[in-house]
C-alpha positions as CSV (number, residue, x, y, z in Angstrom):
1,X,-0.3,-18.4,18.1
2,X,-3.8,-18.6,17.8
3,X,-4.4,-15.2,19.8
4,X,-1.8,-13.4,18.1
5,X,-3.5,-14.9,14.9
6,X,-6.5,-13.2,16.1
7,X,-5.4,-10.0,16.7
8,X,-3.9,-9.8,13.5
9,X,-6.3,-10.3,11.6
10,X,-8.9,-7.7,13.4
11,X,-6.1,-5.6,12.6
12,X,-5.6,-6.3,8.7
13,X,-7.9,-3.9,7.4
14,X,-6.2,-0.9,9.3
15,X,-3.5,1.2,6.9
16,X,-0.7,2.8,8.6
17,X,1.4,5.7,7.1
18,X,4.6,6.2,7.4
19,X,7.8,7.8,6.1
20,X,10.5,4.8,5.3
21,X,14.0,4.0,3.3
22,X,15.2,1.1,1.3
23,X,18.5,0.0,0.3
24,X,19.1,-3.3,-2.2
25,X,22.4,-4.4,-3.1
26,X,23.5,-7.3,-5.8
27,X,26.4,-9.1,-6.1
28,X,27.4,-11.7,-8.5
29,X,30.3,-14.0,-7.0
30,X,30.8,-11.8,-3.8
31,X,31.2,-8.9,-6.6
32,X,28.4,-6.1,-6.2
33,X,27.1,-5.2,-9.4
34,X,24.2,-2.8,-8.1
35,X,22.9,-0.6,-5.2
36,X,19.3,1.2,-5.0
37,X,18.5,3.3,-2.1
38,X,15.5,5.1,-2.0
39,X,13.4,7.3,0.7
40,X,9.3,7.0,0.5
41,X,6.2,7.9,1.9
42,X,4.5,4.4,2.9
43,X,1.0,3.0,2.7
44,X,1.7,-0.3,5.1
45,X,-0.4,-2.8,7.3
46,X,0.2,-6.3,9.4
47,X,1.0,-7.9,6.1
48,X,2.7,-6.0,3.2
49,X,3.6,-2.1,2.3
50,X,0.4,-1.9,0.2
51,X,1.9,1.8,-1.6
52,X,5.3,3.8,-1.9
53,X,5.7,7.6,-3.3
54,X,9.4,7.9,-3.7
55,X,10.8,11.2,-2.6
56,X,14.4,10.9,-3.4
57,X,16.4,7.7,-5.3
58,X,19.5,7.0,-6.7
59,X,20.6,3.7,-8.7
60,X,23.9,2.6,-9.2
61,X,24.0,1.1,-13.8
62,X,25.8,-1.5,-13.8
63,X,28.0,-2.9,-17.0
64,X,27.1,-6.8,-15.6
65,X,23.2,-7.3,-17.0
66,X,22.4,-7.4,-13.5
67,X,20.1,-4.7,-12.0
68,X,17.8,-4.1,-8.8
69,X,14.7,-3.6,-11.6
70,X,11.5,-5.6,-9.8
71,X,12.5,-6.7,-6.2
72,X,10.8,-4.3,-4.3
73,X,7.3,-6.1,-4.7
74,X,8.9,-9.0,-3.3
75,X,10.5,-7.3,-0.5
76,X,7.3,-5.3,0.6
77,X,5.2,-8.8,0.0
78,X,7.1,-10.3,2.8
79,X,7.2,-7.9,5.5
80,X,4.4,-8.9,7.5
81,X,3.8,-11.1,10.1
82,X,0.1,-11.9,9.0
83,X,-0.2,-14.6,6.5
84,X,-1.1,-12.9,2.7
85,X,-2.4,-14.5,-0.5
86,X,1.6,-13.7,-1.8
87,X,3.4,-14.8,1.7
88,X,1.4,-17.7,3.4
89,X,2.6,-17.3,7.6
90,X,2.2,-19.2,10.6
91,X,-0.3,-16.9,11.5
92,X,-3.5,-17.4,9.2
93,X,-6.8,-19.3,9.6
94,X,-5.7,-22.8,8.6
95,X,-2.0,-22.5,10.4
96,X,-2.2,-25.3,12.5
97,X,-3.2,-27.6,9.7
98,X,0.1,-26.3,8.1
99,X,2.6,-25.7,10.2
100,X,4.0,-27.4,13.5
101,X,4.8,-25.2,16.9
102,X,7.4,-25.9,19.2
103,X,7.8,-23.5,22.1
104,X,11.7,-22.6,22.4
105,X,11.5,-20.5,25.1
106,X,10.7,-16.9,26.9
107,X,12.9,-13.9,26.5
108,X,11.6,-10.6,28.4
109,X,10.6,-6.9,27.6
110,X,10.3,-4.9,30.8
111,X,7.3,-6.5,32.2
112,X,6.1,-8.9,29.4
113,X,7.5,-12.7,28.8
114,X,8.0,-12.8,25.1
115,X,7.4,-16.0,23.3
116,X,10.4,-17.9,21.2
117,X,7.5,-20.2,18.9
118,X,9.7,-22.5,16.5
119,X,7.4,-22.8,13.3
120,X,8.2,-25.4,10.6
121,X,5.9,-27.2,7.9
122,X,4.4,-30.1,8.3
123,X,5.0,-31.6,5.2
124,X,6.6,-29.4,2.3
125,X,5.5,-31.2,-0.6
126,X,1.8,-30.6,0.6
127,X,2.8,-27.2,1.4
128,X,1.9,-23.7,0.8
129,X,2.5,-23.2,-3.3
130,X,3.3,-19.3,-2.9
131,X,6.3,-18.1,-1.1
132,X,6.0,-19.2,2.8
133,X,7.6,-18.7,6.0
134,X,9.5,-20.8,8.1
135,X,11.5,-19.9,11.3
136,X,10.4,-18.1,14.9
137,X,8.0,-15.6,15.9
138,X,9.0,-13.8,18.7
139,X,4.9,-13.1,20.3
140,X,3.7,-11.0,23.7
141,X,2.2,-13.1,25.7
142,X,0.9,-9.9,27.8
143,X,-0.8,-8.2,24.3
144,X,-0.2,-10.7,21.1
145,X,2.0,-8.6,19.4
146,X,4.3,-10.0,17.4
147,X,7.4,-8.4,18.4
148,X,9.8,-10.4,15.5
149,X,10.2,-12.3,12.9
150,X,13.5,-14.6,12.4
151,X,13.7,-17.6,9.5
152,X,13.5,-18.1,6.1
153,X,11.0,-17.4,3.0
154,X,10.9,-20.2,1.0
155,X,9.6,-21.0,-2.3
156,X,11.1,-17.8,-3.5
157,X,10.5,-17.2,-7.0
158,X,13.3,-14.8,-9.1
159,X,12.3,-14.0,-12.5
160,X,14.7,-13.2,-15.0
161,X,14.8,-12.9,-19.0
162,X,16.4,-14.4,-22.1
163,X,18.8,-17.8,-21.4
164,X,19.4,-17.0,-18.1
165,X,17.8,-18.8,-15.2
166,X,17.5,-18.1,-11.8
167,X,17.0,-20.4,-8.8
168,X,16.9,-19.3,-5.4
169,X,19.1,-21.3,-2.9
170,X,18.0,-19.7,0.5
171,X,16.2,-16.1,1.9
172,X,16.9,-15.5,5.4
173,X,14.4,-12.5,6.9
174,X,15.0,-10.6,9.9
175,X,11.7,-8.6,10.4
176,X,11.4,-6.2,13.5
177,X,7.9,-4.8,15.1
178,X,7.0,-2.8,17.8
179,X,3.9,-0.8,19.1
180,X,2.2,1.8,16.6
181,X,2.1,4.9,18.5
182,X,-1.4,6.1,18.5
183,X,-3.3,2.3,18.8
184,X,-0.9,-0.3,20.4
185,X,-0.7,-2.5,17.3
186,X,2.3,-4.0,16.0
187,X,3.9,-2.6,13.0
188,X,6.9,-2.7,11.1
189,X,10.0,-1.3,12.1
190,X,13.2,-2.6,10.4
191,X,13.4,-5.9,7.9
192,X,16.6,-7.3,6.3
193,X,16.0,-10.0,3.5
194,X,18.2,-11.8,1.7
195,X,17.9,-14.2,-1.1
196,X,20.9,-15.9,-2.8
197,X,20.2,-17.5,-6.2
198,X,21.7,-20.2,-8.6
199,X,22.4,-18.5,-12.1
200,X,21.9,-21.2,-15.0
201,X,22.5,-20.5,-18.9
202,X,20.5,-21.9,-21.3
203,X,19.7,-24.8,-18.4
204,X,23.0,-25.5,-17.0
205,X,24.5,-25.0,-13.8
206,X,27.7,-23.1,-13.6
207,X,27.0,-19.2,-14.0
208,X,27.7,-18.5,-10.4
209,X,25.7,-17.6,-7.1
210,X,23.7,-14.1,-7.3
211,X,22.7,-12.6,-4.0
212,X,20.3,-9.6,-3.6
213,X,19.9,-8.2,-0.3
214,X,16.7,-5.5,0.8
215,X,16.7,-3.6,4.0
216,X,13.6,-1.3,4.9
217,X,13.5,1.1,7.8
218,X,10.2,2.5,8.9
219,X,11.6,5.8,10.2
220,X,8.8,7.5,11.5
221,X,4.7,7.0,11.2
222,X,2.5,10.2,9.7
223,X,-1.1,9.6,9.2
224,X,-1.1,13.1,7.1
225,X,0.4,11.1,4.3
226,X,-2.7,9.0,4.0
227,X,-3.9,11.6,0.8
228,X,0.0,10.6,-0.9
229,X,-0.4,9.5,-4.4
230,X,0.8,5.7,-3.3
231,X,2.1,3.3,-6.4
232,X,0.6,-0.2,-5.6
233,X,3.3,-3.0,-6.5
234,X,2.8,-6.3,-8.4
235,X,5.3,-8.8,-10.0
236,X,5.2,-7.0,-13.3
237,X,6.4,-3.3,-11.5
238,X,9.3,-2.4,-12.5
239,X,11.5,-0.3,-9.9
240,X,13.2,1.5,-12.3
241,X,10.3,2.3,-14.0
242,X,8.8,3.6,-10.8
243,X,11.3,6.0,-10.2
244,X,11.7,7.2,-13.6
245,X,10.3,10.8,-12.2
246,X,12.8,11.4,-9.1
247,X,14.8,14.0,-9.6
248,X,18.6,13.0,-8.6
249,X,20.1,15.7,-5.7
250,X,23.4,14.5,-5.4
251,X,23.8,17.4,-2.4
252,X,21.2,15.2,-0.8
253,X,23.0,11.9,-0.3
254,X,26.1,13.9,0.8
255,X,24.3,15.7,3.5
256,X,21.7,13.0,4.5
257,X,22.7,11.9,8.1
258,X,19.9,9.6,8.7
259,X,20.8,6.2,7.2
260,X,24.5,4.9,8.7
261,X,26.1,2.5,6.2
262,X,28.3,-0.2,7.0
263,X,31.7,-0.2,5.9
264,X,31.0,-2.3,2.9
265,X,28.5,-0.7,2.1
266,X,30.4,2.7,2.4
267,X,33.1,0.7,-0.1
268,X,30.2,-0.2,-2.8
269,X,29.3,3.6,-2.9
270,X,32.9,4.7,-3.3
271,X,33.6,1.7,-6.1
272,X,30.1,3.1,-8.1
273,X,31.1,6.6,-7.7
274,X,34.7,6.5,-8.8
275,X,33.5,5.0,-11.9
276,X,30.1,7.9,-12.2
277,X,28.2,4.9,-12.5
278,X,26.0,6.3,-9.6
279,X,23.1,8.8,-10.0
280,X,19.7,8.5,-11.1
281,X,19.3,6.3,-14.2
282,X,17.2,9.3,-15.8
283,X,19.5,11.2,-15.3
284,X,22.0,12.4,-18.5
């Protein structure tokens, strides 16, 4: 841990570039009430997608107060496997002070013995006040790379407005990494996060459970995008906000074979398009 530590952090000041999709769903109830998918040129490193310049977007409006309007800062926050000032990690300076190790086990790649390291906090109301991880790092023991990312975030904060309150029950990630092309380092590949909240009104339980789930898929690196006008994120972005100067191309999403959906996920689109509540919101 302490190598790959190492590495990482040699490696926090480089900027990768890359082109990249996102798709977030919400449900209220196991009832989805949104769906935002959106292709983007990508300013990234070992820690967080720094920038995004939308290409093409669609949003689903939905009729339940519940929209995809400000998780993406969240969702590029947590993406790295290098500890940040937003998402503390098992790999930082002061880890071992934090966090206990237990080795599960070895798994291989070709060659190389990968590293199963169990990673839990050593005491949780001393903990880490910003949003933390918890679960395995998957580690080369050949190079350091960190290879995967499997566990929870914790200490997820949801904002939301007016009476209604939001508090987040559990986030499982699923982060995968593999070798940059040109250097050898590890950068993103593929992460799945999903956080399932408590809705409260006006401070009491009973409003049902709200889930939002956030897949990103690094599809292919391009340093020439380094000169893209990149939109840097913070907890007051707003997504919708963001992509306010997208121009919908409905052709597009018909004809895009890149992105496979599941069949739920092929269901929600259906459900949002029978009832032309899927588009571009700027769209009249």
């Amino acid at each position: 841990m302490d190598s790959a530590y190492r590495k990482a952090y040699a490696d926090a000041t480089k900027k990768h570039y890359g082109k990249a999709f996102m798709r977030q769903l919400s449900s209220l109830n196991d009832n989805y009430t949104g769906i935002s998918e959106s292709f983007f040129d990508a300013q990234y490193s070992n820690y967080a997608i720094l920038g995004w310049s939308p290409t093409q977007a669609r949003f689903s409006k939905s009729g339940k107060n519940i929209a995809l309007t400000n998780f993406s800062f969240i969702s590029f926050a947590s993406i790295g496997y290098l500890s940040s000032s937003v998402f503390a990690t098992p790999l930082s300076r002061i880890a071992t002070q934090i966090y206990n190790f237990k080795l599960e086990g070895f798994i291989k790649d070709g060659a190389d013995d990968i590293a199963i390291i169990d990673c839990q906090i050593k005491d949780k109301k001393a903990g880490p006040k910003n949003m933390y991880f918890e679960g395995c790092y998957y580690i080369n023991t050949t190079n350091f790379n960190v290879s995967r990312i499997q566990g929870f975030v914790r200490n997820f904060k949801i904002n939301s407005k007016g009476p209604v309150k939001l508090d987040a029950l559990d986030s499982p990630i699923d982060a995968i990494y593999a070798n940059s092309a040109d250097e050898g380092l590890s950068t993103l590949k593929y992460v799945n996060l999903t956080v399932n909240a408590r809705i409260k009104y006006a401070g009491l339980v009973g409003g049902g459970k709200l889930t939002y789930n956030s897949q990103i898929f690094l599809l292919e690196e391009n340093d020439t995008l380094s000169g893209a006008p990149f939109i840097a994120l913070n907890l007051a972005s707003n997504d919708v906000e963001t992509l306010e100067g997208v121009a919908y191309d409905p052709e597009f999403w018909i004809n895009n074979p890149i992105i496979k959906r599941t069949p739920v996920e092929e269901e929600v689109i259906r459900n949002f398009e029978k009832k032309k509540v899927l588009g571009n919101y700027f769209d009249k």
